[in-house]
C-alpha positions in Angstrom: -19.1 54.6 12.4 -17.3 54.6 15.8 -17.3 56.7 18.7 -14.5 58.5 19.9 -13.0 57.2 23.5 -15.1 58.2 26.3 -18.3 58.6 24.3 -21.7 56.9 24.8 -23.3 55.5 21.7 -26.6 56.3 21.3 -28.6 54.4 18.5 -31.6 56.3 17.0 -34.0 54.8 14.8 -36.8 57.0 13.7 -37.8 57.6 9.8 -38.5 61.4 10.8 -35.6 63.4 9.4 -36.8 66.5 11.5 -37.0 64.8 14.6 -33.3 63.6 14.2 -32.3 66.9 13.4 -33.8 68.1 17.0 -32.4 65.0 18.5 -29.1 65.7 17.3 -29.0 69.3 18.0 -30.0 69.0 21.5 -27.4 66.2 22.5 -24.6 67.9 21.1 -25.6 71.0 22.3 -25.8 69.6 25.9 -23.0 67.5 26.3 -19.8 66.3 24.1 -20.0 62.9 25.8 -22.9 61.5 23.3 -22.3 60.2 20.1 -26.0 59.3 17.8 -26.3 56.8 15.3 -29.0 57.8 13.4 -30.7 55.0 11.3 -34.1 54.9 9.3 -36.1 51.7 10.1 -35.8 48.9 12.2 -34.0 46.8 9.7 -30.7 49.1 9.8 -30.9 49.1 13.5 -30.7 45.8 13.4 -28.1 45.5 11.0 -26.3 48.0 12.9 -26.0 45.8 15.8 -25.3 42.8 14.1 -22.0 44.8 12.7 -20.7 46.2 16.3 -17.7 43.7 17.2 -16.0 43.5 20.5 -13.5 46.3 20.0 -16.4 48.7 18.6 -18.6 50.9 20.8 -21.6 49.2 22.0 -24.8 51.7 21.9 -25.8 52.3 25.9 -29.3 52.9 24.5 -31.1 52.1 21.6 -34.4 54.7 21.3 -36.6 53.3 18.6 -40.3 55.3 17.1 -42.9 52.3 16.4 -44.0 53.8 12.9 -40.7 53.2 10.3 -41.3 51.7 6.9 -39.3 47.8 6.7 -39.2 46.7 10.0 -41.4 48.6 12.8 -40.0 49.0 16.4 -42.4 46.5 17.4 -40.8 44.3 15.6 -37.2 45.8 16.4 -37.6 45.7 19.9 -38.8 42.0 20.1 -35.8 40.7 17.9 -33.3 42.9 20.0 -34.9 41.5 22.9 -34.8 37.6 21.6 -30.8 37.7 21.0 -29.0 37.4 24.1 -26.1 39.5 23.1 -28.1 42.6 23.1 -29.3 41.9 26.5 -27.1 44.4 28.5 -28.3 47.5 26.0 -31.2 49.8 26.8 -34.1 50.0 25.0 -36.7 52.9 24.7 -39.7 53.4 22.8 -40.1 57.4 21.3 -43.1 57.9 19.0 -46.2 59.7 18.0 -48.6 56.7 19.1 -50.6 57.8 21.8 -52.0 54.6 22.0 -52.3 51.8 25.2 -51.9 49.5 22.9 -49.0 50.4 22.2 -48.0 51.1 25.7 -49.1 47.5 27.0 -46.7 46.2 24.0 -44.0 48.3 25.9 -44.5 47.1 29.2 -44.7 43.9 28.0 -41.5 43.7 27.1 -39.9 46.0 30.3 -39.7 49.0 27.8 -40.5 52.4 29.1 -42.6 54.5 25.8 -41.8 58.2 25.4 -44.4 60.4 23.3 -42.7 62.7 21.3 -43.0 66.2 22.7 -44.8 69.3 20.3 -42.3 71.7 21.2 -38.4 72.2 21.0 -38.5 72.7 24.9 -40.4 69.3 25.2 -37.7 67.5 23.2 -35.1 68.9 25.3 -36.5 67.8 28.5 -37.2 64.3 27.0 -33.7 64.0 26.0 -32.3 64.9 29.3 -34.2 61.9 30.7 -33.3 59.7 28.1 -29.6 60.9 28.1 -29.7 59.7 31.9 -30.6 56.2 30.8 -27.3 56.2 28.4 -25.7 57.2 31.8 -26.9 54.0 34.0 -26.2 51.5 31.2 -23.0 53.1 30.5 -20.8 49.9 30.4 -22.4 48.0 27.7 -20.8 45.3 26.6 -21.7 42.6 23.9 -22.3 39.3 25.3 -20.4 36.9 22.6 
């Protein structure tokens, strides 16, 4: 899938079907500048990257949750991190885990770690942060 011209590619990776439902409301709801990708596990996201070439859209930010059946976003994030041609995309962490752990992992890797809101108004606010990430990294470009 491609974004139309002057959109910012947004790849989501989270197994939660409702959460990318809310995702997707609120972004298209709250601006027509955002295209998401929604994929299930770390392994598409992966594979979604590995099909972009240079005249496709480039994701400005990649959110990824940490619990997804096949491939984690542990493990996403490091091998997004480890290929140099994903080097000029954003990464975030979204997800349930509370845990410092987990956040360490994040920092570790000069990730910033989201928890998922409880509400629809916590979502929207998260987003609009998020969205302003897509903003700052807007120019994206694979390094081949």
């Amino acid at each position: 899938m491609k974004a139309k011209p002057h959109q910012h590619t947004i790849l989501w990776a989270d197994d939660d079907s409702d959460d990318l439902f809310i995702v997707k409301e609120i972004i298209h709801s709250s601006c027509n500048n955002h295209n998401v990708i929604e994929v299930n596990n770390g392994r598409e996201a992966i594979d979604y990257l590995h099909s972009i070439d240079s005249s496709s859209n480039v994701p400005c930010l990649v959110v990824l949750d940490i619990n997804m059946p096949l491939m984690n976003g542990k493990d996403t994030l490091v091998s997004i991190k480890n290929e140099p041609k994903f080097a000029s995309i954003s990464l975030v962490v979204f997800t349930t885990s509370e845990s410092e752990k987990d956040r360490n992992f994040c920092e570790r890797y000069g990730v910033k770690m989201f928890s998922k809101p409880h509400t629809y108004q916590g979502f929207k606010r998260m987003i609009e942060q998020l969205l302003t990430l897509c903003q700052v990294s807007n120019h994206s470009q694979l390094s081949v």
